[in-house]
N, C-alpha and C positions, 0 to 999 in steps of 0.2 A: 697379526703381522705375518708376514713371509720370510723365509727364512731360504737357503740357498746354500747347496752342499759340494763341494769339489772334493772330488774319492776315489780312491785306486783299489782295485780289483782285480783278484785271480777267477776267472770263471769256470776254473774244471769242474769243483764239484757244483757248479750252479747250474739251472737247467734255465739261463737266461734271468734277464731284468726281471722282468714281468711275473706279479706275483698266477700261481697255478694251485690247486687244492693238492694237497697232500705232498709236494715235492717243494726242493731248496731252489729259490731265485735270490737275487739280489734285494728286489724290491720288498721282499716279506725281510730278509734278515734287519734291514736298515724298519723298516717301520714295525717290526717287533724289537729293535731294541729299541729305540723312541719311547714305545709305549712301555718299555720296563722301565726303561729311566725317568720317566716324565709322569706315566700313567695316564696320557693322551694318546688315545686311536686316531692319527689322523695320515692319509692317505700321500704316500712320496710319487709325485712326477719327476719320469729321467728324462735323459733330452736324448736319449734311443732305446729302443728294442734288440738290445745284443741279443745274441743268437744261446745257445746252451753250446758252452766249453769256450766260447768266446771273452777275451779278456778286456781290460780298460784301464788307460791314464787318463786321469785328466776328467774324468765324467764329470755331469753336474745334472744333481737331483734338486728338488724346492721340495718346500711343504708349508701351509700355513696353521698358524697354531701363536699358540698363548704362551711358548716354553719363556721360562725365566729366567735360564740359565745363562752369564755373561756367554758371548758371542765365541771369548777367547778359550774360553774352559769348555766349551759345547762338544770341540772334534776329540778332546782326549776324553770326558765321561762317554760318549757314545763307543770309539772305541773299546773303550773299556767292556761293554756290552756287544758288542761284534764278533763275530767268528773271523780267525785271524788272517783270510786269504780277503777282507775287507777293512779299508783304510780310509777314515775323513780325515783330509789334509788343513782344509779352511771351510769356518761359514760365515755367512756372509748376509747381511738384512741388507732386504729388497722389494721394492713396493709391491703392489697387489697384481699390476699388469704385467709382472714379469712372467716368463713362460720359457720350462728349461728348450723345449721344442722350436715352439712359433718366434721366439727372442733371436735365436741362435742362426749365423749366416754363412757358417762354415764346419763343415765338419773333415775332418782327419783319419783315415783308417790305414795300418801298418800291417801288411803281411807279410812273415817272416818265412824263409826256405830256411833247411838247415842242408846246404847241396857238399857231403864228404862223401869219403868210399867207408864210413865206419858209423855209424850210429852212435849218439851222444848221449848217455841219459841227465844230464845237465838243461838238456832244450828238449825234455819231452815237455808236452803237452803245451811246449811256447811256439815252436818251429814245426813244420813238415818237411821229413827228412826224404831228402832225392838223392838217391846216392848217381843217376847217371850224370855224366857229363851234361855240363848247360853251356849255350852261348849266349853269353852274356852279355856280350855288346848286341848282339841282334836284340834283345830283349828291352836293353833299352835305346834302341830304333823301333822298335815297335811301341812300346810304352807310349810317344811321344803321335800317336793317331788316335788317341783315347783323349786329347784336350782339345776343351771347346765346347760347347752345348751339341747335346746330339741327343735322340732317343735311343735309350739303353735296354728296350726291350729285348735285343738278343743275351744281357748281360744280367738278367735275374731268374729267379725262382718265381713260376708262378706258388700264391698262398696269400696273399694281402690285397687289398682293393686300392688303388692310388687313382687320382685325379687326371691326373698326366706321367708319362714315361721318360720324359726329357726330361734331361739331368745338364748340368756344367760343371765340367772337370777345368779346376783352376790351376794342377800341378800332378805331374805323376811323375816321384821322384827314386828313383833304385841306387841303393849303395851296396858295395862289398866290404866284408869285414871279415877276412880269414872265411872260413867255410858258410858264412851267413851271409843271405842275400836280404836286403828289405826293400819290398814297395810298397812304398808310403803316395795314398791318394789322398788331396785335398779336393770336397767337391760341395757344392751348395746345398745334396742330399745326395741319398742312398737308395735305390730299391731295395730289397727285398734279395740278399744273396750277392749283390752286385761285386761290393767287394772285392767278396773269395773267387765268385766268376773272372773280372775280369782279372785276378793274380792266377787267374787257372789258363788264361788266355795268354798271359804273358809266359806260363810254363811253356806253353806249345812252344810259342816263338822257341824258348831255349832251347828246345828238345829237336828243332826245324821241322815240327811240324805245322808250324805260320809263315808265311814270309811277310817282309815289308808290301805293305799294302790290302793285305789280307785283312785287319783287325777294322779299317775304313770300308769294307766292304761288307762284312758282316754288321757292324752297325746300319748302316744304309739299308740294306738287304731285311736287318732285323732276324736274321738267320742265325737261332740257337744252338743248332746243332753243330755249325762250323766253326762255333766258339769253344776254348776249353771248357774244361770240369768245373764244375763247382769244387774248390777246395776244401780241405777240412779247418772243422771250427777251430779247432785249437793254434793254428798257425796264425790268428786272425788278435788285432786288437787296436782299440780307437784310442787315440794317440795325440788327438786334438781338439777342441773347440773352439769357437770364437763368436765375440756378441759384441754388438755395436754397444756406443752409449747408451745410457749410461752403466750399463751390463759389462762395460768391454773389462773391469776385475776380474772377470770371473773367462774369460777369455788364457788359455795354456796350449802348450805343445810338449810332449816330451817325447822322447827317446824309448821306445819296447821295454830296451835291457838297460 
């Protein structure tokens, strides 16, 4: 049978999903405690590739396997077995064609600024702290030239092979909350960096060093260097997913903090 894991995650000390020889990811913690609790080796698909120091609500992992354990008691014995910066909220049986990846038709990424004139140690390693001044309405006027299908090759990290560079951004949303800024993108997929890039592009705008019309042109153009930074990992975290029928249970959104 398959089985289906909805799980929150702190990533500082993880060096990403993806299990690696000799260091902590997500994907070895979750399929070493399985196999203590169960005594089956069997191999966990996530439905991304977080980055190392990168965070997650909301994830969803599968596995298939023989476990016998009721469905209800499965997320508290596993945790019980988990390193505590890892959370199974719900599992969930699901047939054989299900795929945390190829199933999923929306995905969620939340970057967080921490813009004071004083450094917080409450939001390290959640926020990136800006202590200069940002304009904040510019940023989101510019935000809003990133929706729509476009190719996002000025907006990644070359290190991965993909098919195509066009992406559809369905929503890119900024809020303020006292000294926290958050952009939250909804999009069909991700490249490789996209992300943190394009919240390093929307720093420019704050900083004026974008104007409106600037972030449409660099797209078009495909010109990386006119775009921001790539930001750091740790301000970064996935925040959403969504799956049609009959998947769409396993479909959440939550909030960073």
């Amino acid at each position: 049978m398959s089985l289906a894991f909805k799980l929150d995650y702190l990533g500082t000390a993880f060096h990403g999903w993806q299990r690696q020889p000799g260091i902590p990811t997500v994907q070895a913690a979750l399929e070493d405690a399985f196999s203590a609790l169960t005594g089956q080796h069997v191999p966990f698909i996530g439905c991304g590739r977080t980055d190392a120091g990168v965070h997650a609500r909301s994830y969803i992992a599968a596995a298939r396997t023989a476990c016998l354990i009721p469905l209800a008691k499965l997320p508290l014995a596993m945790n019980a077995k988990l390193p505590q910066d890892i959370s199974i909220r719900e599992a969930y049986l699901v047939d054989d064609q299900f795929h945390p990846v190829f199933s999923c038709n929306t995905k969620e990424y939340t970057y967080t600024i921490h813009n004071g004139r004083v450094r917080n140690p409450f939001y390290k390693d959640r926020a990136l702290f800006v202590p200069a001044e940002l304009n904040y309405p510019a940023m989101c006027t510019c935000a809003q030239e990133f929706l729509g299908k476009h190719d996002f090759s000025a907006m990644r990290t070359l290190g991965s092979n993909v098919k195509t560079t066009v992406r559809e951004i369905y929503a890119v949303e900024l809020s303020r909350q006292d000294a926290l800024i958050h952009i939250r993108i909804r999009a069909n997929g991700f490249l490789y960096n996209m992300a943190r890039t394009m919240a390093g592009t929307l720093l420019y705008a704050g900083l004026g060093k974008l104007m409106p019309g600037d972030i449409s042109a660099i797209l078009t153009e495909k010109n990386r260097s006119a775009a921001g930074p790539t930001l750091e990992a740790h301000g970064l975290c996935m925040t959403g997913v969504w799956y049609s029928e009959p998947y769409a249970v396993l479909s959440t959104a939550q909030d960073q903090f």
